[in-house]
C-alpha positions in Angstrom: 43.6 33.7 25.1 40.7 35.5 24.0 37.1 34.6 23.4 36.4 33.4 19.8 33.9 34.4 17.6 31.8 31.0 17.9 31.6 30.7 21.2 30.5 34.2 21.4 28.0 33.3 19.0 27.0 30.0 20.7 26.7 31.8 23.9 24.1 34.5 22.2 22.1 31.5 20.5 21.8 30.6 24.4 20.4 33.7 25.1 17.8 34.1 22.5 15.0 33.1 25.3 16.1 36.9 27.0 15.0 39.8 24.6 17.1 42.4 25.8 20.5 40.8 25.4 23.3 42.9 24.1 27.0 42.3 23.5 29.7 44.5 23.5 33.3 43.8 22.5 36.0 44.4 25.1 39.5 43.5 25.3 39.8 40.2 23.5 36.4 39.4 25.5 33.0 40.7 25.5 30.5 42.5 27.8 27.2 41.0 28.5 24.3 43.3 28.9 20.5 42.5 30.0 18.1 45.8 29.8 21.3 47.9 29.7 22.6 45.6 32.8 26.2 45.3 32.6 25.2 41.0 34.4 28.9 39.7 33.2 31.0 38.8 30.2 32.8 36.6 27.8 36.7 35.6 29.1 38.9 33.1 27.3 35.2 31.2 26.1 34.0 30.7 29.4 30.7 32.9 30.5 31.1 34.7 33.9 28.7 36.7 35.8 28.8 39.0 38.7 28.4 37.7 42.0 25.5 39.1 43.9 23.0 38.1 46.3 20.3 36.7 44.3 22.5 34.0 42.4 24.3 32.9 45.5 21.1 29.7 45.6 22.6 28.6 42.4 25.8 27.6 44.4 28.3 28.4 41.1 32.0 27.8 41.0 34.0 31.1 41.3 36.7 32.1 38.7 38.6 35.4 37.9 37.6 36.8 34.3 41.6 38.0 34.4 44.3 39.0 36.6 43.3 41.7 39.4 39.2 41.5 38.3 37.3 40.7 40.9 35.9 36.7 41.2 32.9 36.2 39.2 30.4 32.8 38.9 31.1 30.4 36.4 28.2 29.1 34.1 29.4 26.2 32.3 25.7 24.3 31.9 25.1 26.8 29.3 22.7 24.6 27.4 20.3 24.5 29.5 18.9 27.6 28.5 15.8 27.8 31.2 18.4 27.8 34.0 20.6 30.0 32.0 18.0 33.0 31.5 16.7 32.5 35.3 20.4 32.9 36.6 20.5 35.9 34.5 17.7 37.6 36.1 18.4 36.8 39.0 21.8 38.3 38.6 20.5 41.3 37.3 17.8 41.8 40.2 21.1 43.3 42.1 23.0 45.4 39.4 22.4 49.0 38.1 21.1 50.1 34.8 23.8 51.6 32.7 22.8 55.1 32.2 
């Protein structure tokens, strides 16, 4: 199942608090990007992120994006867009910037 249009849409309407979010289209899902950080994706409309250090305090369910992908963190309190935008940063505190 892939990631429909409106919860795509939802999801970036969650975002709007974070300036420097961009969305890229990948595979019936889509990539999430923070300042050119690659921070997690879209899969079958739920909202995953990487796992890494600095979001392990928000003690997230794990779930694989798709078979043989690595387990990522599950965000399904997506509403609350404070939390949402600090577990993003956080997230992103680890990653690289995409060159």
């Amino acid at each position: 199942m892939a990631t429909s249009k409106e919860y795509r849409d939802f999801v970036l309407e969650q975002l709007t608090g974070l300036d420097k979010i961009t969305c890229r289209s990948m595979m019936g899902g889509y990539l999430l990007y923070y300042d050119n950080i690659l921070f997690g994706g879209l899969y079958d409309d739920r909202l995953l992120v990487k796992k890494v250090s600095h979001n392990e305090k928000y003690k997230l369910g794990e779930e694989l994006p798709y078979k043989g992908a690595k387990m990522m963190y599950l965000i399904d309190d997506i509403e609350n867009k404070e939390r949402l935008a600090q577990i993003i940063l956080d997230t992103c505190v680890d990653l690289p910037r995409k060159k």
